[in-house]
N, C-alpha and C positions, 0 to 999 in steps of 0.2 A: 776432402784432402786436407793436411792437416798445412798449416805455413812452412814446417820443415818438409815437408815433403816438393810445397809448389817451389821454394830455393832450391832441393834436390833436381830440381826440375828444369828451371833456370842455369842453374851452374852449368848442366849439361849439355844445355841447349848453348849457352856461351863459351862451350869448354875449348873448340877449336881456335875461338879471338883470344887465346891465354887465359880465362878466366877460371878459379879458383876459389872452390868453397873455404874460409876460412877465420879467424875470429879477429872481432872488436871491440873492447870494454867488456870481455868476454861472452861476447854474445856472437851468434855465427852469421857470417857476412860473405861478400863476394869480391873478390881482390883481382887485381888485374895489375901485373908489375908491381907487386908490394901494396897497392892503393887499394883500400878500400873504397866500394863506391855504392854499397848496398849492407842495408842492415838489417838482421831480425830484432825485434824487440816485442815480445809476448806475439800477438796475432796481427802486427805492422809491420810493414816492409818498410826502410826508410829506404829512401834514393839522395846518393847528392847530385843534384841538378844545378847549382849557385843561383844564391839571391841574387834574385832584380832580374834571372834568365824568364824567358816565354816559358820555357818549359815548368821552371819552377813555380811561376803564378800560376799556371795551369792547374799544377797537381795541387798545391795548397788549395786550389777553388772547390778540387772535389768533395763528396760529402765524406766528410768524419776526418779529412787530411790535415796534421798540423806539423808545424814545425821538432821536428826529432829531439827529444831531450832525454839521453841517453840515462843519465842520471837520475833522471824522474825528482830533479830537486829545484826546477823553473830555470834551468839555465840550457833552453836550447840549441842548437846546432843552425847559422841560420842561412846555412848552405843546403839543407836536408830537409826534408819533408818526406814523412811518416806517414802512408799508406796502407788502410785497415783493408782486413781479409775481405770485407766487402766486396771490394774492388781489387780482388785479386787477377781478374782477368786483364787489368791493366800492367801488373806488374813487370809481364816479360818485354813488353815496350817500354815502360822506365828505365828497366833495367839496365837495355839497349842504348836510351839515351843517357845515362848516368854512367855506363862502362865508355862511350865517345867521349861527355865530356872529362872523363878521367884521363883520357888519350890525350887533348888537345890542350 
C-alpha cells in the first residue's frame, strides 16, 4: 500500500472526529478545524505531538523517526516527528494522538 493510500486510510477512519484530507507546504496532510496535524512528506508520515510530550520522545525513539523538516534545508519542525513507512502500522495511533493533541 502506497503512503497516499494508508492517509486515504486514515482520513477515513478519522473522518467522523472532523478530520480532513488536505494540504501543507504543499504537500497532503490531515486538518482537523483548519489545523494541521499530520503530514506526508515523500514515504513519512509526520505527526505533531509537541516537544518535550511522552508521546513525542516516544515516536522520535522509533527506528528511522526524525524530527520533520518540511523543507529539507535543516531547519526542522520541532513539534513534529517524521515517521517512515516502516512503521506504517503505527501511524493510525499517531495520528489519533496528534488529532487530540491538536484538540486540546
Amino acid at each position: 500500500m502506497s503512503p497516499d493510500d494508508l492517509l486515504d486510510d486514515i482520513a477515513e477512519d478519522l473522518a467522523a472526529a472532523g478530520v480532513i484530507a488536505g494540504a501543507m507546504f504543499g504537500k497532503r496532510a490531515l486538518k482537523a478545524g483548519g489545523t494541521a496535524f499530520a503530514c506526508l512528506k515523500g514515504d513519512d508520515l509526520a505527526f505533531r505531538l509537541g516537544a518535550g510530550t511522552r508521546d513525542h520522545d516516544e515516536a522520535l525513539a522509533m527506528a528511522g523517526a526524525e524530527l520533520f523538516d518540511p523543507s529539507g534545508k535543516g531547519r526542522p519542525f520541532k513539534d513534529w516527528v517524521a515517521v517512515p513507512i516502516a512503521l506504517a502500522s503505527e501511524w493510525p495511533r499517531l495520528a489519533r494522538t496528534a488529532l487530540d493533541r491538536a484538540r486540546s
